[in-house]
N, C-alpha and C positions, 0 to 999 in steps of 0.2 A: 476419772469419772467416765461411766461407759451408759450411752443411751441406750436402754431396750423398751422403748414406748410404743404403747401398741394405739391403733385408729381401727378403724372400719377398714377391714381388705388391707393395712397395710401396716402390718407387722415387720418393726425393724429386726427382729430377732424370736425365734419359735421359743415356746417357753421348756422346751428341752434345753437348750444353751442358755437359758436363763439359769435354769435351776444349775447347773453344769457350771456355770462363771461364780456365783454364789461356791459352791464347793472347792473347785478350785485356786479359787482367792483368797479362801477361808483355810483350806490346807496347806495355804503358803505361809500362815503366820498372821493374815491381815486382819483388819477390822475390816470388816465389811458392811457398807447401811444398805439396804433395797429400800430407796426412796420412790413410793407411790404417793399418788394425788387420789382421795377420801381415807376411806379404812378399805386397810387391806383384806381384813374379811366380807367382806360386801362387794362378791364378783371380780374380786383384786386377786386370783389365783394365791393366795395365799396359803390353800391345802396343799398343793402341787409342791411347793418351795420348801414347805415346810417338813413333806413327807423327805424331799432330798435331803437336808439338812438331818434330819434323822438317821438317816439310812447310814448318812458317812461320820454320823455321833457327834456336829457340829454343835456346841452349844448356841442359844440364842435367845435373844429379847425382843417380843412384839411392843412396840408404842403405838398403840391405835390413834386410828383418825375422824374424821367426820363425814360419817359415808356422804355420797352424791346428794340423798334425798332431801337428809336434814340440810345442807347447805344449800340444796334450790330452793326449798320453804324458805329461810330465813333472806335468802337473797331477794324474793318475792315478794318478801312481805306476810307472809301466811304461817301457819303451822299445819303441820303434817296430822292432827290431832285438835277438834276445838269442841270444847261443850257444849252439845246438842247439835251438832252437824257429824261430824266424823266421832268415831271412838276406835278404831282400828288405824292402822299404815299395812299397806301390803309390800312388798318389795320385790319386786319382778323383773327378769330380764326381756329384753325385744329379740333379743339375739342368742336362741338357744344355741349351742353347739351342736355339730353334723354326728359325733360320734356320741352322743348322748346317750344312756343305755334309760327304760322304762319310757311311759309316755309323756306325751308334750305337755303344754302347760293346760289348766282346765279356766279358762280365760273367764267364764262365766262364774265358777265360781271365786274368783279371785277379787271379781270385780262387781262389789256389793254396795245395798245402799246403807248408808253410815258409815263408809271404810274410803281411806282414799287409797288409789293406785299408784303407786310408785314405778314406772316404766324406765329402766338401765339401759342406756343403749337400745332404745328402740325410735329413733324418727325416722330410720331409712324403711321401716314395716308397720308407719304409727296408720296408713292411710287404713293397710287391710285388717290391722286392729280393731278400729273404729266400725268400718263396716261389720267385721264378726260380731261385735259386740251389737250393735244396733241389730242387726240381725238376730240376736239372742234377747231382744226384747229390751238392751237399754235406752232407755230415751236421747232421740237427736241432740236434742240441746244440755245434753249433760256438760259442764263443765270442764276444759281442759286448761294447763298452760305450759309450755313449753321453756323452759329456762337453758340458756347456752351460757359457757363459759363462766357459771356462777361463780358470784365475788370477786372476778377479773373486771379492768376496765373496760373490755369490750362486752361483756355480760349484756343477754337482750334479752326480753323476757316478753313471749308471746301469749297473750290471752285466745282463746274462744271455746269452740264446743265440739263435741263427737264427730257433727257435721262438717265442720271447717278444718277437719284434723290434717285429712291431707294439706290441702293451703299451707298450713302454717308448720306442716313437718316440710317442708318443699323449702319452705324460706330458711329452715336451720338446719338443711339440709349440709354436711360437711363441719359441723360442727358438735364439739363434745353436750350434749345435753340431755337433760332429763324430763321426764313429762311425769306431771300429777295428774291424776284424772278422778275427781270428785267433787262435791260441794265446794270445799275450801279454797279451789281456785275464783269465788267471784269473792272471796271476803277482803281481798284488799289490793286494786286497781290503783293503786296512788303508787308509781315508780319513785318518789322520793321519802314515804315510809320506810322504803326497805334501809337507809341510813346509805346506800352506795355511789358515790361518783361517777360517771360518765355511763351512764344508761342508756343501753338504747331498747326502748321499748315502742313495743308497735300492738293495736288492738284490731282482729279480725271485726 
């Protein structure tokens, strides 16, 4: 069992030697699993891996998983989708990549009304999100919440709005989390809905 788990800034392994250990171990004869946490195509570098695996004629089988978004919805308590509030999910990363080729994200239109946002890795940037946005004429008190660790025991799940965005990216600040930002984060404030043991939730 070889750890290549990546955090914010601290990558145990660059996903060159990722895809490179996959091949490798795969040329020696072995089974080889790449166990990720969601679905691997949902910002899980999954293209990357799999283009290696190609190149060296690696047969292989994806088992997908449950991307980040749907499991902070359901860990909240909420759905990512509800009749007469949201009809869209957007899924969006906080953390483009430096060698990105074409333009950045268009944050405006991404973030509409009837649609909720789905934000990957974005609380270390959720503050100057908020202000762009607000600045592009979304209302202060638009709804946000912040989900760390979902479906884990220490899972905390923070409520408030555009305005409070900094605050409450500050507080989950070093941990894996995802932010919804729509209507559907006021539909359901009851931390023992979501079905999960030892919560710790806090409301801005």
């Amino acid at each position: 069992m070889l750890y290549v788990g990546k955090r914010a800034s601290r990558h145990s392994t660059t996903q060159e030697e990722i895809n490179q250990l996959l091949v490798n171990h795969a040329l020696a004869g072995r089974c080889v699993v790449r166990l990720k946490g969601g679905d691997p195509a949902i910002f899980g570098r999954l293209g990357e891996e799999l283009e290696a695996l190609r190149a060296a004629n690696i047969p292989y089988e994806i088992v997908p998983g449950v991307t980040a978004a749907c499991a902070a919805a359901a860990a909240a308590g909420v759905t990512l989708t509800r009749r007469g509030v949201a009809s869209a999910a957007v899924l969006a990363t906080g953390h483009e990549c430096g060698g990105k080729e074409g333009p950045s994200l268009d944050w405006d239109a991404l973030a509409q009304p009837g649609a909720t946002l789905c934000v990957y890795m974005g609380t270390r940037r959720l503050a100057a999100l908020a202000d762009r946005l607000m600045d592009l004429g979304h209302k202060a008190d638009t709804p946000l919440l912040i989900v760390s660790h979902a479906s884990l025991p220490q899972q905390a799940i923070r409520y408030g709005t555009l305005e409070e965005a900094g605050v409450l990216a500050a507080e989950a600040l070093g941990t894996p989390s995802l932010v919804l930002i729509g209507e559907i984060a006021t539909l359901n404030k009851n931390p023992l809905a979501a079905g999960w043991t030892g919560q710790e939730v806090s409301h801005a």
